[in-house]
MILUM-801831 format. One record per residue (C-alpha): residue number from 1; residue in one letter; x, y, z. Coordinates in nm, 2 decimals. Each point is the difference from the previous one (the first is absolute). Example, Ala and Ser with C-alpha at 12.3 -4.5 7.8 and 13.67 -1.06 7.14 Angstrom:
% MILUM-801831
    k  r       x       y       z
    1  A    1.23   -0.45    0.78
    2  S    0.14    0.34   -0.07
***
This chain:
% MILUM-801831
    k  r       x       y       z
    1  X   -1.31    2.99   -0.55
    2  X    0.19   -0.19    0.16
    3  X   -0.05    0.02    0.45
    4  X    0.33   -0.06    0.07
    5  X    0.25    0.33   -0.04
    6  X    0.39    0.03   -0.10
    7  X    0.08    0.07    0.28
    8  X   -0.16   -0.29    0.19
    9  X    0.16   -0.23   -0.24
   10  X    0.35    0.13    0.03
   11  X   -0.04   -0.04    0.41
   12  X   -0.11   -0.41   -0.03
   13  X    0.29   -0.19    0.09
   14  X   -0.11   -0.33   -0.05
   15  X    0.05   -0.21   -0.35
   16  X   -0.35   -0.17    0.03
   17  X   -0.19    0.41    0.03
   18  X    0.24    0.08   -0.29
   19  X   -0.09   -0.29   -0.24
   20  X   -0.42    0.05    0.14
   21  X    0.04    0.38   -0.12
   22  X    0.21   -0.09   -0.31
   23  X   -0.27   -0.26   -0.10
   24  X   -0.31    0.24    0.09
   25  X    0.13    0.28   -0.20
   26  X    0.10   -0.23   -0.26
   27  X   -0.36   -0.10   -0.03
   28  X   -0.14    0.35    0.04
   29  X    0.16    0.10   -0.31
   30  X   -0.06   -0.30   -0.18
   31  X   -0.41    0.09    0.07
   32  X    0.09    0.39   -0.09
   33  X    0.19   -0.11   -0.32
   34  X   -0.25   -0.26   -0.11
   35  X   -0.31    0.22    0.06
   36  X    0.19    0.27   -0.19
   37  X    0.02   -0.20   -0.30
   38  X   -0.34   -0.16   -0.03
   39  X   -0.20    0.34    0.14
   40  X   -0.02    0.13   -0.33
   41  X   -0.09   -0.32   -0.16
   42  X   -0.24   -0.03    0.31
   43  X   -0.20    0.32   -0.10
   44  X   -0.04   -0.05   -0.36
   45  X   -0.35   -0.08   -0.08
   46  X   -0.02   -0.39   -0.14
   47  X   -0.07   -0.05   -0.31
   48  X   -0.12   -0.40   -0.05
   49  X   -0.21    0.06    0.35
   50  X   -0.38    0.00    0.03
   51  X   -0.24    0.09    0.30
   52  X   -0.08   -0.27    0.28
   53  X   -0.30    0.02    0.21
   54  X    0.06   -0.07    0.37
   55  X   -0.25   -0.12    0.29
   56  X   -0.04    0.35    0.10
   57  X   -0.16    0.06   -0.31
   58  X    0.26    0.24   -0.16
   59  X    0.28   -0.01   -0.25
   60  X    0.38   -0.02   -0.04
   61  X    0.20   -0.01   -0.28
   62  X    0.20   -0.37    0.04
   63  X    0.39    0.03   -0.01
   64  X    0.19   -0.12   -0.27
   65  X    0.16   -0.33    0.09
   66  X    0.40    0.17   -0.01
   67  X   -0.14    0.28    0.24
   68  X   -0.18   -0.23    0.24
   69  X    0.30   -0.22    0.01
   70  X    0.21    0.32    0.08
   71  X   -0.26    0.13    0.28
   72  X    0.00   -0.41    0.13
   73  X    0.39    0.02    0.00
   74  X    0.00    0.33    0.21
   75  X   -0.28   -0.14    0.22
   76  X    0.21   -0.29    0.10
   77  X    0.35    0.21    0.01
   78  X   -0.16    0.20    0.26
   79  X   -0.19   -0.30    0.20
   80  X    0.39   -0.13    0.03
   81  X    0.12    0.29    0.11
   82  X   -0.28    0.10    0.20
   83  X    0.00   -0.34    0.14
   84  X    0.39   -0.03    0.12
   85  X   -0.11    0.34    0.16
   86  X   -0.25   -0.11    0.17
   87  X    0.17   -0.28    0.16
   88  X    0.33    0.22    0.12
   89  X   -0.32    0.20    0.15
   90  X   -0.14   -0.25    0.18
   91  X    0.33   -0.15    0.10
   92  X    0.08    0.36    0.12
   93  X   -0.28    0.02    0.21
   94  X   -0.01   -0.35    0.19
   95  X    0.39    0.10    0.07
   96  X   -0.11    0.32    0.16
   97  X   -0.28   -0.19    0.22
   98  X    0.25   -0.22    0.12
   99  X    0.25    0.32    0.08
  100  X   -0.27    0.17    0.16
  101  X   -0.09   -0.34    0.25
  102  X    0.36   -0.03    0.05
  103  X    0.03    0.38    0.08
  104  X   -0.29   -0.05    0.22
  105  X    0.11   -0.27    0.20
  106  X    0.33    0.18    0.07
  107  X   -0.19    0.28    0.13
  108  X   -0.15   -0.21    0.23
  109  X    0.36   -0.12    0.11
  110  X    0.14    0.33    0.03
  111  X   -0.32    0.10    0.20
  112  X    0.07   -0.28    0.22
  113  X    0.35    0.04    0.06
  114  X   -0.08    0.37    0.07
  115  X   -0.24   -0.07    0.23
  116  X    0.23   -0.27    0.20
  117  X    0.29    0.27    0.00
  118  X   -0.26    0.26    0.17
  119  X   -0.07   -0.28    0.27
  120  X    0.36   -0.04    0.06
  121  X    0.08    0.35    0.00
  122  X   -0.28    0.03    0.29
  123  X    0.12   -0.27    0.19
  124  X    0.37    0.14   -0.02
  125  X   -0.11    0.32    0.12
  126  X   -0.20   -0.11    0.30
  127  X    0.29   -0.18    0.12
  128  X    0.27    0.23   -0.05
  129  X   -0.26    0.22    0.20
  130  X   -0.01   -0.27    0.29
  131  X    0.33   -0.03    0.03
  132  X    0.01    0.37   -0.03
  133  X   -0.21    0.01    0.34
  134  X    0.17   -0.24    0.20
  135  X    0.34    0.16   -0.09
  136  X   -0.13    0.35    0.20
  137  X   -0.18   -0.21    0.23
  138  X    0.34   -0.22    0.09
  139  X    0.17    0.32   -0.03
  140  X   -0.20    0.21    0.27
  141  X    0.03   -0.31    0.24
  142  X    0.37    0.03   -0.02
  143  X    0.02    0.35    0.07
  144  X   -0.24   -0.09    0.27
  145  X    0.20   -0.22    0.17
  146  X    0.34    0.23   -0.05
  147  X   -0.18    0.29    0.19
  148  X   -0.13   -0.18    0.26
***
């Protein structure tokens, strides 16, 4: 069940993903092995139970007291777990807005930079061009003044 493959877990390199993926399968099979145990005990029909009426108008047989404790103590192992997952999500997420502005503002730089070596490039050529021109020009006068 678990999101995370073998082969994803062999590649992590750092101690702190190691010890997260230790600890979340660690807690996965704590949930499996626990709601292994009480499923059967879960499905038997309860003996010292009666009917309840709700608002709705209709009616449920109540829990025994062990079996609601049990179904509580699941409840609140999966809020935990949920709840540490949901916070590595949202920390996740406000990391990857801040990579994304910072990857946006360095495309603007580059942009820039590009830009300013275009306009330098430009400049270069138009005066390597110039003096291109007034080379032949200077050129053509001297052979002017050797053949005259």
């Amino acid at each position: 069940m678990s999101a995370i493959t073998r082969s994803e877990k062999t590649e992590s390199t750092s101690p702190e993903v190691d010890s997260n993926l230790a600890a979340v399968s660690e807690v996965e099979a704590g949930i499996r092995d626990f709601v292994r145990n009480d499923v059967a005990y879960l499905r038997r029909p309860a003996t010292t139970t009666g009917t309840v009426s709700t608002a709705s108008g209709t009616t449920e047989t109540a829990l025994e007291p062990s079996t609601e404790a049990t179904v509580n103590n699941v409840n609140s192992l999966i809020q935990r777990v949920a709840g540490t997952s949901l916070a590595e999500i949202e920390n996740l997420i406000s990391e990857l807005e801040s990579l994304r502005d910072l990857l946006h503002a360095e495309g603007q730089r580059v942009q820039r930079e590009i830009s300013g070596y275009a306009q330098l490039s430009q400049a270069a050529m138009k005066s390597t061009r110039m003096i291109a021109d007034n080379v032949t020009q200077w050129k053509r006068a001297a052979d002017g003044l050797r053949n005259s």
